[in-house]
LOBAKE-416980 format. One record per residue: residue in one letter; x, z, y of N, C-alpha, C, O in turn. Coordinates in pm, whole numbers, plus 50000, padded with zeros to 5 digits. Layout:
% LOBAKE-416980
AXZYXZYXZYXZY/...
This chain:
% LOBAKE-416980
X975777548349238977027554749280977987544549341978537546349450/X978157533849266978897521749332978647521749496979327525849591/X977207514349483976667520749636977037525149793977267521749909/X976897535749693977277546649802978577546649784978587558349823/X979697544449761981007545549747981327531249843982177532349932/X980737519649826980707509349944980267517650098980837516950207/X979117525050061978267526450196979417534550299979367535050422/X980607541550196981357549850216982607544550279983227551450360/X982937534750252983767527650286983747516450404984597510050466/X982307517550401981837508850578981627519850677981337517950796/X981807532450615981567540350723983027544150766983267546350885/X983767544750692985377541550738985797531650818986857532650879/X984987520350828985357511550939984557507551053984807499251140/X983187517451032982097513651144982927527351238982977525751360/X983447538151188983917553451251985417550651331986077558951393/X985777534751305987347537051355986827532851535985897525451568/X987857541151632987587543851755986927531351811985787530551855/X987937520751800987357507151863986127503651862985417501151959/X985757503451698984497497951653982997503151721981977498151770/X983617518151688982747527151795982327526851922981237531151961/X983437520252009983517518452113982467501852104981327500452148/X983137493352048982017481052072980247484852010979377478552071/X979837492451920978907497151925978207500452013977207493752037/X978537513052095977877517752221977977505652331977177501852416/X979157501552299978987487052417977467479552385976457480452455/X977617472352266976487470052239975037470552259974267462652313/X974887481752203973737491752194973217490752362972157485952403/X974087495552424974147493752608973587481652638972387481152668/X974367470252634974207455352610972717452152626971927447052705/X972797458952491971337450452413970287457452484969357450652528/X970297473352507968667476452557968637470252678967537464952691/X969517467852798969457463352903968897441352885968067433652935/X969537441052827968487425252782967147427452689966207419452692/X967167435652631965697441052602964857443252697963667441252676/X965307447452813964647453952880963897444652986962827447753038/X964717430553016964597422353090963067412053022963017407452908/X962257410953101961007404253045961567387153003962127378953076/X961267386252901961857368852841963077365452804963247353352789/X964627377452771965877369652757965057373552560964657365252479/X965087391552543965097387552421966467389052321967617385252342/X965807396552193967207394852122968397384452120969597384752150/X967397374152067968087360252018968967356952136970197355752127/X968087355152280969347349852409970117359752400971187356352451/X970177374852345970987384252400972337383252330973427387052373/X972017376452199973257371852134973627362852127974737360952077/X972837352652177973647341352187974127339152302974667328352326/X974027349152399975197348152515976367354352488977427349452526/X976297366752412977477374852387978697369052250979777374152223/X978197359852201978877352052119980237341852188981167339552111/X980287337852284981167332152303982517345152381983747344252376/X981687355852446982617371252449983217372252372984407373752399/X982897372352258982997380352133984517372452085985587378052058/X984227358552085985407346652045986617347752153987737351652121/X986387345252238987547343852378987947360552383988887362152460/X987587369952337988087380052326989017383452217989887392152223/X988717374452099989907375752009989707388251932990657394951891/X988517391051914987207404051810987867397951687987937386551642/X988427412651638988177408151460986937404451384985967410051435/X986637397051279985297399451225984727408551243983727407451314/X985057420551192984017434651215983827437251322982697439951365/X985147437151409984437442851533983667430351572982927434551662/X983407417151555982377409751632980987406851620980157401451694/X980937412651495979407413951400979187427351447978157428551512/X979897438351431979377455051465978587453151638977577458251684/X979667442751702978687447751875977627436851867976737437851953/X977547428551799976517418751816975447421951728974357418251771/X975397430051570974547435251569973537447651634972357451051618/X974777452751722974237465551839973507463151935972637470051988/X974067448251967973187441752078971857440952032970897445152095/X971807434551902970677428351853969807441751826968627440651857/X970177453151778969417466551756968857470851879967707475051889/X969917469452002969787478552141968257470652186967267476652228/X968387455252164967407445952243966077451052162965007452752221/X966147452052098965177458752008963947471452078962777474052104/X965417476352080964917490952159964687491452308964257501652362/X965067476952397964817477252529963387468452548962747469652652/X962917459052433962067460652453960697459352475959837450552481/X960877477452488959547485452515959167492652637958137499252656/X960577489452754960877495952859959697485652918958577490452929/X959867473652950958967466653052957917469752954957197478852996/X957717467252889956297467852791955217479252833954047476952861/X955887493052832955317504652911954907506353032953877512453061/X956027498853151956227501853250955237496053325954317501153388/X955587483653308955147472053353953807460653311953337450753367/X953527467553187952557461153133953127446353055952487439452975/X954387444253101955197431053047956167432352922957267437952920/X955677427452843956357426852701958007420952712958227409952761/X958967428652666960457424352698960557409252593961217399552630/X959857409352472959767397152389958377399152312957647408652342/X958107392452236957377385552156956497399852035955367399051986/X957307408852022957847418251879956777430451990955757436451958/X957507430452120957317443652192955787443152246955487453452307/X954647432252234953437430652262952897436252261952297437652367/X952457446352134951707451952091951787466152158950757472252190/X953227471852182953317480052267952557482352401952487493152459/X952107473252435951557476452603950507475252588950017470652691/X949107478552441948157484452431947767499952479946847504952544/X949007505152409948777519852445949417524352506949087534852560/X950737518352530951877522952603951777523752753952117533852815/X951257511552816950767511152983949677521453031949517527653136/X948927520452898947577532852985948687546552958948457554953044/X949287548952909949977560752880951197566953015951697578053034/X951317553253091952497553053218951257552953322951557556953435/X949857548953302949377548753414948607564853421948177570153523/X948607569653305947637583453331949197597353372948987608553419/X950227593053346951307598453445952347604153318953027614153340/X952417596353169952977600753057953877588253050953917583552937/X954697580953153955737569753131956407575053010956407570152897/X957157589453066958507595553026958427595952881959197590852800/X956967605552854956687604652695956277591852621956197593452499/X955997578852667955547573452600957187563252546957507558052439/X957877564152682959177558852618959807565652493960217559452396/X959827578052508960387590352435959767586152313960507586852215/X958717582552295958097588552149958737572452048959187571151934/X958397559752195958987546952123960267547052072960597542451963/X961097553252168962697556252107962767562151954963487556851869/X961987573051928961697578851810961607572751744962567571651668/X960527564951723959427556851623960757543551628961047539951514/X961117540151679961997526951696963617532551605964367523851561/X963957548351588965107554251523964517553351395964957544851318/X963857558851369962917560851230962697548151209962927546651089/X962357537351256962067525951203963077516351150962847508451059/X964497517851231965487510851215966177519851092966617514150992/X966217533651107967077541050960966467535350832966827527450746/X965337542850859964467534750722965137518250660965717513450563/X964777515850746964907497050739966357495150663966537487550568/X967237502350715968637499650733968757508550571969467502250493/X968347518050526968607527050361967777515550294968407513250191/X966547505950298966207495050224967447488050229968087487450124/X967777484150304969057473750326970417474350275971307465950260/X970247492650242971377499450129970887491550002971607483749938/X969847493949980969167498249825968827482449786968897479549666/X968427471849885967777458049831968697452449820968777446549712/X969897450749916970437442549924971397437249818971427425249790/X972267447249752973157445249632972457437749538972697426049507/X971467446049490970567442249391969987427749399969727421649296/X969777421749533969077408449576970757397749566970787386649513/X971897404149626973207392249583973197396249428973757386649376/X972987402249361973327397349223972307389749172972617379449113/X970977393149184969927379449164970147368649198969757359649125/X970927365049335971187355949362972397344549258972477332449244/X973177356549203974137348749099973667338949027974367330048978/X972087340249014971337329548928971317321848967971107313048883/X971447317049092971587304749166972437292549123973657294249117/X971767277249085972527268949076972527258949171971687261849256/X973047249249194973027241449322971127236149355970577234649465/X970757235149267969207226749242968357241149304967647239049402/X968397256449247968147265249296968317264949488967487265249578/X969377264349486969987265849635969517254949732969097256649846/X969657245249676968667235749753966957239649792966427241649902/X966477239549676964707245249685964987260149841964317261049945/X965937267449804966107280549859966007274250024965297277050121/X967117264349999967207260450158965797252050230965587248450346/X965097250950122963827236750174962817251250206962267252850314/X962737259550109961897272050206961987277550299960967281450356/X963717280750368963737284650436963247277250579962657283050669/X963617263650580962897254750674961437258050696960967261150805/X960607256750558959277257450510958517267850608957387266250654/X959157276050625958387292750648959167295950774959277307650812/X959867282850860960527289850939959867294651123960277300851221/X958607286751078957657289651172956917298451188956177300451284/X957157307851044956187325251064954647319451044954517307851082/X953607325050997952417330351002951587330351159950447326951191/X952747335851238952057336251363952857323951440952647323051561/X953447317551399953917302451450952437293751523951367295051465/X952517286951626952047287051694951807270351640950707264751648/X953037263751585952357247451577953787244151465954907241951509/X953447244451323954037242351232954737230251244955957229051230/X953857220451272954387206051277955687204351372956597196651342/X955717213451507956257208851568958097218451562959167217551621/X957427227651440958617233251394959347228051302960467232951288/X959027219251231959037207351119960157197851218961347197151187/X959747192551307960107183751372961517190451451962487182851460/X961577197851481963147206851543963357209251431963537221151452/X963487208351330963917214651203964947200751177966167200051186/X963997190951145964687179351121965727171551239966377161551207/X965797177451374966397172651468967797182151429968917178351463/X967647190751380968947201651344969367197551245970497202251237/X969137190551147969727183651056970297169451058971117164950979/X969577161351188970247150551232971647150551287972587142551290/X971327165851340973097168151421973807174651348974767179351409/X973767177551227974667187051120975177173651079976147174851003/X974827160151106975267152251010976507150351093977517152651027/X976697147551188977537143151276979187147251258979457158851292/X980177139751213981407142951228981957137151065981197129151010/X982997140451005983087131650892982557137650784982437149850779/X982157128750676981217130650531982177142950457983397142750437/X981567149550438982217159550340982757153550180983677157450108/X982147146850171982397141150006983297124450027984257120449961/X982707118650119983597103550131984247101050240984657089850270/X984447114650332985397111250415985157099550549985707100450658/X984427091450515983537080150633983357096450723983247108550701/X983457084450855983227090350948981657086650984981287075950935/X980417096051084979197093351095979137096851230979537107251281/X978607087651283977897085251433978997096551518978517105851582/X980157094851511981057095251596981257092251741981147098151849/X981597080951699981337069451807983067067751827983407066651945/X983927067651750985447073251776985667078951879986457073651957/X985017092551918984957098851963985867113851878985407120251783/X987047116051938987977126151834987287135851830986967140551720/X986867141351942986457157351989984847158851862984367169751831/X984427147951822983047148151709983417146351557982547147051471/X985137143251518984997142751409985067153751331985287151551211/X984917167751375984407178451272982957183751349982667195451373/X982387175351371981117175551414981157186251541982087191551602/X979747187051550979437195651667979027210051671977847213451669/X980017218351678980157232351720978427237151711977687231051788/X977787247651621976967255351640976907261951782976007261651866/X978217268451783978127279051892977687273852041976867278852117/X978477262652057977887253852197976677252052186976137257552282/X975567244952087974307243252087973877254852127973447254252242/X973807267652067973267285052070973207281652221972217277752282/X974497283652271974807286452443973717281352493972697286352540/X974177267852471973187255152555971887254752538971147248352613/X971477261752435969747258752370969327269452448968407266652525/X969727280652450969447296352466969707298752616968777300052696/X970907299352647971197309252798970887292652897969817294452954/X971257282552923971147277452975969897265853007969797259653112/X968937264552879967647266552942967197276252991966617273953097/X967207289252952966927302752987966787301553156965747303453218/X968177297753217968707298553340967737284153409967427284653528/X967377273453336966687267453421965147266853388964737256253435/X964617270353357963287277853358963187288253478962367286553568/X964177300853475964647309353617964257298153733963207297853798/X965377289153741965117280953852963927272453876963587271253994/X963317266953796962017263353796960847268453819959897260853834/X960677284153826959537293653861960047298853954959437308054009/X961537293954013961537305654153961627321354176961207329054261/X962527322654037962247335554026962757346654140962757358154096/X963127345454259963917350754356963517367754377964367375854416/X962207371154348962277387754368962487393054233962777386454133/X962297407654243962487411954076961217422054077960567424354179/X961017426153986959907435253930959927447554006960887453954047/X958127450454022958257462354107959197475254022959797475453915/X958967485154127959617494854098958777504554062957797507154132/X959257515453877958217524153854958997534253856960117535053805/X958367543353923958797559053911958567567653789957407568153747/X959357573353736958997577753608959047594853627960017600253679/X957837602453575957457615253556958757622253460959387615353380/X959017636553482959597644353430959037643353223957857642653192/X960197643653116959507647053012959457656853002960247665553041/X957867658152910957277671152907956897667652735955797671952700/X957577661552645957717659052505958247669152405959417672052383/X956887674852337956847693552284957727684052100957987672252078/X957887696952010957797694051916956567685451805956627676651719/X955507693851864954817690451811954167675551863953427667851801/X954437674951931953877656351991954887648451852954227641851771/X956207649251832957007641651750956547643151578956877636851477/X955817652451597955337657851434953847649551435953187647051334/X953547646651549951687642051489952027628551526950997621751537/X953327620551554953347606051574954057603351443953957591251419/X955047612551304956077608951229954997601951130955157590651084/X954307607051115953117601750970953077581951026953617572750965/X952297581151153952627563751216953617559451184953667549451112/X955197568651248955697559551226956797556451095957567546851090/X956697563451027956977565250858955607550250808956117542750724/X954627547450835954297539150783954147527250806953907518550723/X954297525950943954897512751058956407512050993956737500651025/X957077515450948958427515750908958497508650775959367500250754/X957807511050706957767506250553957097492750538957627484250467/X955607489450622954947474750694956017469550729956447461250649/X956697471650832957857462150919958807457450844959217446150873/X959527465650707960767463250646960087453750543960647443150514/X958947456850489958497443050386958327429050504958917418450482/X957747430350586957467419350685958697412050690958597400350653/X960067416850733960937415050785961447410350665961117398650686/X961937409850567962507407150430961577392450358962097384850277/X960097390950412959917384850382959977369450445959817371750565/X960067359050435960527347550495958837345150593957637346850575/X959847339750709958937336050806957997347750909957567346951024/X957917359350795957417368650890957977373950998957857367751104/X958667386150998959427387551108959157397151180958447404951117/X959447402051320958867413651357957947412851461957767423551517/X957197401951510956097403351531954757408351438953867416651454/X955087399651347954207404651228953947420151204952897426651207/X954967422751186955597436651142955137443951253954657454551213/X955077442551394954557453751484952967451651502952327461051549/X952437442451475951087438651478950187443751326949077449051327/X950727441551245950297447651134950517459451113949677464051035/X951567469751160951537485551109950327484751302949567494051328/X950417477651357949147484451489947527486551406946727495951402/X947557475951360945967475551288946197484551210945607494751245/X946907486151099946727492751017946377509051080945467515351027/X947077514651184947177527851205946137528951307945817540051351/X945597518051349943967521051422942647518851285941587524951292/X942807514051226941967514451099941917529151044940937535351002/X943257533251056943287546450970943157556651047943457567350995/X942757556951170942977567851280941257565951290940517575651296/X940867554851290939057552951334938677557551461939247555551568/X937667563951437936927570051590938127583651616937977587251733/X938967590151562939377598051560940597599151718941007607251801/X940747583251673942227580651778941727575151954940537575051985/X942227573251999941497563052157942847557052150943847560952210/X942747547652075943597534852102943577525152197942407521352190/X944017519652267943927509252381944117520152499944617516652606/X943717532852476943647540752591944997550052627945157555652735/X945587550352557946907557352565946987569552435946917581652412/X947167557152380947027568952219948387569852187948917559052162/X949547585752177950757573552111951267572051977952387571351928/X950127571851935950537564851776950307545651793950897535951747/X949317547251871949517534351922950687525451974950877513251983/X951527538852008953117533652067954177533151997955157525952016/X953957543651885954737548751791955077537651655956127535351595/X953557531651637953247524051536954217509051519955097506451436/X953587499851647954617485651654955777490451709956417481051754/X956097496351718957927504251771958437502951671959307494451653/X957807515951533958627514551413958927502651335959937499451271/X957517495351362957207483351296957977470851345957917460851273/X958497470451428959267460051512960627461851477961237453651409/X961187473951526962577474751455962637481351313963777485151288/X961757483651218961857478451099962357466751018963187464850929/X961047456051124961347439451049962647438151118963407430851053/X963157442451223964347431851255965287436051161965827427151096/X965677450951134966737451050995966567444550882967457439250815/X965247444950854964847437850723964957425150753964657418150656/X965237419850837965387403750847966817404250750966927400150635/X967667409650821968937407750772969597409650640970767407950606/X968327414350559968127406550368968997401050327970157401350286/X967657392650361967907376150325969307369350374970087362950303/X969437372550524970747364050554971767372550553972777369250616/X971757382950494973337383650436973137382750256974247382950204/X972407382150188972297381850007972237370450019973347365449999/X971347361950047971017347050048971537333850169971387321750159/X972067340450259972857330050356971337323150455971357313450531/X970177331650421968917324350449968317333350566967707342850518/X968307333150691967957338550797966647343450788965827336350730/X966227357050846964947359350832964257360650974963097364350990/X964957357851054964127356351174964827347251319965437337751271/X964897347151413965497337951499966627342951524967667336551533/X966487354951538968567362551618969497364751475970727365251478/X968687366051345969377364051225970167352351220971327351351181/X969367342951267969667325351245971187322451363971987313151364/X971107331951430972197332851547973127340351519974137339251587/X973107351051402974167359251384974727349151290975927348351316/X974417340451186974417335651087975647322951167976797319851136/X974987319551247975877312351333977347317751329978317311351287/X977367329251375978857338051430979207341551279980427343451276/X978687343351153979287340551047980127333850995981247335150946/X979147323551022980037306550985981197302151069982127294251059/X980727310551153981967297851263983517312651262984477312551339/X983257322351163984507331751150984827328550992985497336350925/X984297316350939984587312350817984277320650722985217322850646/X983137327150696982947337250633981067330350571980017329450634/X981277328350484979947323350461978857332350362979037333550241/X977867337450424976857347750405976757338450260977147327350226/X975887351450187975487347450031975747355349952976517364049993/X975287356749807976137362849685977367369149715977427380449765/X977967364849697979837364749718980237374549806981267381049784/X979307377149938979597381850043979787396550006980497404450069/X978977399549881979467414049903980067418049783979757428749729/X981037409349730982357407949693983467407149752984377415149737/X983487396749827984607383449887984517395850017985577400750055/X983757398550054983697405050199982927421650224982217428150301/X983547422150118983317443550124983257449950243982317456450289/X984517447450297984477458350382983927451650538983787459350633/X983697439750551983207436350624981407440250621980797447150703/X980817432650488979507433750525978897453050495977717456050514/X979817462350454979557472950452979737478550566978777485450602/X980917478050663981197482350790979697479750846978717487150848/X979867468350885978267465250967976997474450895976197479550973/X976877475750806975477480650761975777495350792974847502250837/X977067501250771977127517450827977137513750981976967523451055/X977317501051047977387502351194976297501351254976247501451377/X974907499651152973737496851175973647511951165973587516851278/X973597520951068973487538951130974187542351257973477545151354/X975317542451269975807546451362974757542851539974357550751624/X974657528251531974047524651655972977527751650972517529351763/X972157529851558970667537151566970767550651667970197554251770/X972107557351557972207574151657972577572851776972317581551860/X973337560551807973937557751984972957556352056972807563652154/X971777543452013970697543552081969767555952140969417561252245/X969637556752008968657574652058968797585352127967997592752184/X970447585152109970907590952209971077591352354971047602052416/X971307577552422971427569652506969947564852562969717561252677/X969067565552458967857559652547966907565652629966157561752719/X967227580752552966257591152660967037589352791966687582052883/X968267597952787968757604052939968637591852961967517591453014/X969157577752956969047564753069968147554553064968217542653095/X967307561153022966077552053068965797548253195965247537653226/X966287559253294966307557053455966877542553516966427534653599/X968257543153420969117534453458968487517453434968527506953498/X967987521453320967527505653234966177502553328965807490953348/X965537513353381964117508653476964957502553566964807490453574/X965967508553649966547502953777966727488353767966187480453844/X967477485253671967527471653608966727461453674966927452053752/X965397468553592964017461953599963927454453785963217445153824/X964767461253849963887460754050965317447654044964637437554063/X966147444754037967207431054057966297419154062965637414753967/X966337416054146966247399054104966667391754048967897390554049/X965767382453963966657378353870967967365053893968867361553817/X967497359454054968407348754100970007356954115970927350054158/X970307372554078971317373654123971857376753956973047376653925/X970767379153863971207381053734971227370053655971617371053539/X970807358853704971097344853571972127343653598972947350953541/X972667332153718974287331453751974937340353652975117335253541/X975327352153669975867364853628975927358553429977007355553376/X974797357953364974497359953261974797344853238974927341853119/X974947332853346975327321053312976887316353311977377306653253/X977597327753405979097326553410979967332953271980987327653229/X979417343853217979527346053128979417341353029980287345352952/X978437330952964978347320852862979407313652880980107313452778/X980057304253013980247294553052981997293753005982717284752960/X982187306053035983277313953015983997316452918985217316052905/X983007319452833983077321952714983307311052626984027313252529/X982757297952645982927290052564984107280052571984637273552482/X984377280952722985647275952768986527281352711987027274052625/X987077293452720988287300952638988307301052475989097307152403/X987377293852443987087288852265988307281352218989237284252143/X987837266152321988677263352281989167253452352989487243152293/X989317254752498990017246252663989677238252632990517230652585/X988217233252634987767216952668986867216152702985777219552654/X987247209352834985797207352929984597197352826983377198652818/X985127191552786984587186252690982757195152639981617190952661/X983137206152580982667214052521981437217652612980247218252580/X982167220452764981407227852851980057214152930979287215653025/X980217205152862979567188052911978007190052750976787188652747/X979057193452651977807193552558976857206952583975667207552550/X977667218652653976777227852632975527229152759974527236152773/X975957221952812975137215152962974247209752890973147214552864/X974677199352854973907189152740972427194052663971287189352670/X973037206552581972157210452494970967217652592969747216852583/X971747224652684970777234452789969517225652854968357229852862/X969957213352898969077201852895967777200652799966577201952824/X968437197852688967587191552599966937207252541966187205052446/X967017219152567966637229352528965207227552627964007226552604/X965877227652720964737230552853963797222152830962687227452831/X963797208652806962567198752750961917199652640960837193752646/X962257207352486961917210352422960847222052421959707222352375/X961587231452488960357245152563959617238752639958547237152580/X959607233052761958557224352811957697219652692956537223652702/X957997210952561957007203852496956747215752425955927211252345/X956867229352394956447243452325957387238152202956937242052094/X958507230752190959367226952041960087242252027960857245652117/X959867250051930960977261151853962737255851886963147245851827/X963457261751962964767263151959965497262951816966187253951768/X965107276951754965357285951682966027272451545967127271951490/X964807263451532964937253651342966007246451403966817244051313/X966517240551541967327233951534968957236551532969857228551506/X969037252251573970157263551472970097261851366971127257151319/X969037264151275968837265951137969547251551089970657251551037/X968757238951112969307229551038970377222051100970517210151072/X971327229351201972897227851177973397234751155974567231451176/X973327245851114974197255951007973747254750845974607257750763/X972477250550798971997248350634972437237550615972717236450495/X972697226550683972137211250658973637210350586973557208450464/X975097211350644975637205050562975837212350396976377207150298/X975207225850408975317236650234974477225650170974887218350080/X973277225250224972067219950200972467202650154971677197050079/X973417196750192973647182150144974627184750031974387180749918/X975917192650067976487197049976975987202649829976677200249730/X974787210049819973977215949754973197203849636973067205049514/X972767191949730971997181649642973097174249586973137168049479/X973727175249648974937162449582975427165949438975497159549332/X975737178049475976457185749385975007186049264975287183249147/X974087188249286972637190949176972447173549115971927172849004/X972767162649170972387151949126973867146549077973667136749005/X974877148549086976147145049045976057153248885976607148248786/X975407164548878975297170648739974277164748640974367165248517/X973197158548719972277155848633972197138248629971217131748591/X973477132648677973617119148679972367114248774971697106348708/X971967115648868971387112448926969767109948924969117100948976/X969347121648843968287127848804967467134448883967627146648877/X966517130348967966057140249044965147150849044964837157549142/X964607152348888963917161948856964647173148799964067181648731/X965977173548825966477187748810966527195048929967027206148910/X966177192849049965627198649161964647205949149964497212649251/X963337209549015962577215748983962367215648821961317217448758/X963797212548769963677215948643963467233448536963207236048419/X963717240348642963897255248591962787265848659962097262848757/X962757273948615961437283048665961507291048800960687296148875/X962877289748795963317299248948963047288849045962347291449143/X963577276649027963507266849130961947265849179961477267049292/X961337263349056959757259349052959157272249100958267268749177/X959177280749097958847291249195959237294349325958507300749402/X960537289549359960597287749480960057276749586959867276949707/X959887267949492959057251749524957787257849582957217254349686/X957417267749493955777268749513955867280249629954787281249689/X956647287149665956807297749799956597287449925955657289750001/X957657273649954957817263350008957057260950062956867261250183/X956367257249962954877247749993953307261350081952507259450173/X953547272349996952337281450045953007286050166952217290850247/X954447285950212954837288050343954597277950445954697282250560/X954257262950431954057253850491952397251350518951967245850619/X951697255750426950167253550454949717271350489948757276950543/X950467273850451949067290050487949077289850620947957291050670/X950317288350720950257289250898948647283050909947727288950966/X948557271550850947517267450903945977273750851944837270050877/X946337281450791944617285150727944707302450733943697309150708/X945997308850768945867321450816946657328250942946637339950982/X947407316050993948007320151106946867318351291946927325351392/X945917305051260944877307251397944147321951373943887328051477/X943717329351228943377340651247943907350151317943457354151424/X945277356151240945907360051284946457364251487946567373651566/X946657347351477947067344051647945467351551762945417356751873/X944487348051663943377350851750943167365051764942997369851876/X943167372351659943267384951645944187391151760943657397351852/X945607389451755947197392351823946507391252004946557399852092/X945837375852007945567374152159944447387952201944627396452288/X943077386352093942337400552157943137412452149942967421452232/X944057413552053943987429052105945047427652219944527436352289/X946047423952289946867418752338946207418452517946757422152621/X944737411952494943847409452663943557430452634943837437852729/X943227434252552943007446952588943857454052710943627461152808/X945007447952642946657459452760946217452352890946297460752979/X945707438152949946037435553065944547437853145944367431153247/X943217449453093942317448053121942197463753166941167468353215/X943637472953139944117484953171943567486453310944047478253388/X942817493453354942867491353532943937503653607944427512553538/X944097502953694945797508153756944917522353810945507531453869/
């Protein structure tokens, strides 16, 4: 009853006009960078983050449109994925098994239609776990002592490469480069200043939000320039829907169970929603057998990683609002826009910050119904999208960052590091280095020093109270099986993901 008397009270502030209004902004936002092949949740918010600041957004309203974004991108996409045979990110892959033969035998309209569905159902679901886990997971968390919180933070590093992580080591290694730069600016405990250089503008270290920019939109933008991207994607004509009742009744069973796969995936560390749309796919071709023609334009096939995708992405958001511990890459970016509104995710949060972290979770219903609403009739609009070139849409999407970070806080200064980072982003993707750990370990690193200090100042400088207790020592041992299993079940996995994956591009037109 408590509960729901919170859930009640975020719906009082997700329902006030404004909020509403940045929602659908959002939601808008986000399917249209969904929709775009390679920006992707994560760039979609970490461009809209410096908006959000130079606009002078209250907390709620700056978390409500940036989680809309992050929902909308979700739901965009599956637009290229269908259309085009081109996956909008990473999550939406699995989609263009069944989804492309489904646009090529002359069922575009329905196959979007049914993803929108399966993608509502997947996110409600996700989002009533997120009622029901989450309270229950910040008061577990009360058990937390600094030695706890530390182990907490060494897993989250541990596992931050996913199962389907592609090269652990080299996520290890951006992990620890994000913690080299958390150090930067003066000691929290002795006041010494560190690798400064008496440099004023570094002695409260270096801004998260500039790195995001710089890591995210502005490699983004030179990669664009490096492939030449000057035309844009053909143009698909999309068929009248002809989507009965009963088509939505023989896909709900998929995606009711792609929904429930995705929200454990997503909750759990490192997985995420690739996982989550790849695993409710197998599962619902296993269970369909000879019965289904999967690969061929089945749409439970479409229905399935839809639910399963925006499942895990709500369920990411667990962990990083109970535990302050990100569950996937655009988590690790909202987590960002947390911190830097002085509001620090965790326990507490849904004490200290009621009506904040309740608003958002009723603003997570609300934008589900905006989406669904919004995604049938303009799907037209979001294909059109698709025909721009993209030399006239980076600029666009680069003035806007640029902009944004300037009105932070008037220093060119700022706008030199975020160049900076865009740099060193772009060489890192060149070497295949994860962006994502070197967010992570400058937003954990200084809890995370704070955290040991505080655990060895209690135990006089004892370092086996770092695994003196059973919670810790169980989290030790999550750590560690998150750091070796990539390697002994993630090449399966990856190999698996690539065959079924050559199926969609072996579609003939």
């Amino acid at each position: 009853m408590e509960t729901l008397n919170f859930l009640l009270q975020g719906f009082a502030v997700a329902l006030t006009l404004d909020n509403l209004m940045f929602a659908a902004i959002g939601a808008v936002l986000g399917t249209l960078i969904g929709a775009l092949p390679g920006l992707g949740p994560a760039n979609g918010v970490a461009i809209l983050i410096p908006l959000a600041f130079s606009l002078g957004l209250p907390a709620e309203s700056s978390l409500i449109l940036l989680t809309s974004v992050y929902a909308g991108a979700m739901y965009g996409g599956r637009i290229s994925s269908i259309l085009l045979n081109i996956p909008g990110d990473e999550p939406a892959m699995m989609t263009c098994l069944d989804g492309y033969p489904m646009a090529v035998k002359g069922k575009a309209a329905e196959a979007l239609a049914i993803s929108a569905i399966a993608s509502f159902i997947g996110s409600l679901l996700a989002t009533i776990g997120l009622v029901i886990l989450a309270p229950w997971l910040a008061k577990f968390a009360l058990k937390f002592g600094p030695a706890e919180y530390f182990a907490l933070f060494t897993l989250a590093f541990a596992t931050l490469g996913g199962i389907t992580g592609k090269n652990q080591f080299k996520t290890v290694i951006a992990a620890c480069l994000g913690l080299m730069i958390a150090t930067v600016g003066v000691d929290i405990s002795t006041g010494n200043q560190r690798y400064t250089y008496d440099i004023l503008e570094l002695y409260e270290g270096i801004d998260f939000i500039i790195a995001i920019v710089g890591l995210f939109a502005i490699s983004e933008l030179l990669f664009f320039i490096e492939m030449h991207a000057g035309e844009g994607l053909k143009k698909v004509t999309l068929n009248k829907l002809k989507l009965t009742m009963a088509d939505i009744i023989h896909v709900l069973p998929t995606s009711l169970r792609g929904s429930v796969l995705g929200f454990i995936s997503g909750v759990l560390p490192g997985a995420g929603a690739s996982l989550g749309s790849f695993i409710s796919y197998t599962l619902e071709k296993r269970l369909v057998g000879s019965k289904g023609n999967f690969g061929e334009g089945d749409p439970r096939g479409v229905a399935a990683p839809e639910a399963g995708n925006n499942a895990a992405a709500n369920g990411a958001l667990v962990p990083m609002l109970t535990l302050g511990v990100p569950g996937s890459g655009t988590t690790a970016v909202l987590l960002a826009m947390l911190v830097s509104l002085n509001i620090q995710p965790g326990p507490m949060l849904f004490t200290q910050n009621a009506d904040l972290v309740w608003g958002v979770i009723a603003a997570l219903f609300v934008g589900n119904l905006i989406l669904l609403l919004l995604n049938i009739p303009m799907v037209g609009v979001f294909v059109k999208l698709l025909s721009i070139p993209p030399k006239y849409l980076m600029p666009v999407v680069t003035l806007v960052a640029s902009v944004g970070i300037f009105a932070i806080s008037n220093s060119p200064l700022d706008l030199y590091f975020m160049i900076g980072f865009g740099l060193l982003g772009y060489v890192l993707r060149k070497l295949h280095i994860p962006l994502v750990p070197i967010i992570l370990g400058m937003l954990l690193g200084p809890e995370m020093e704070k955290s040991l200090r505080h655990a060895l100042t209690i135990s006089d400088g004892d370092w086996t109270i770092l695994w003196s207790s059973g919670l810790s020592v169980g989290i030790w041992i999550v750590a560690i099986a998150g750091l070796v299993l990539p390697y002994v079940i993630g090449p399966i996995l990856r190999r698996r993901m690539a065959n079924e994956a050559e199926k969609a591009h072996a579609v003939v037109d």
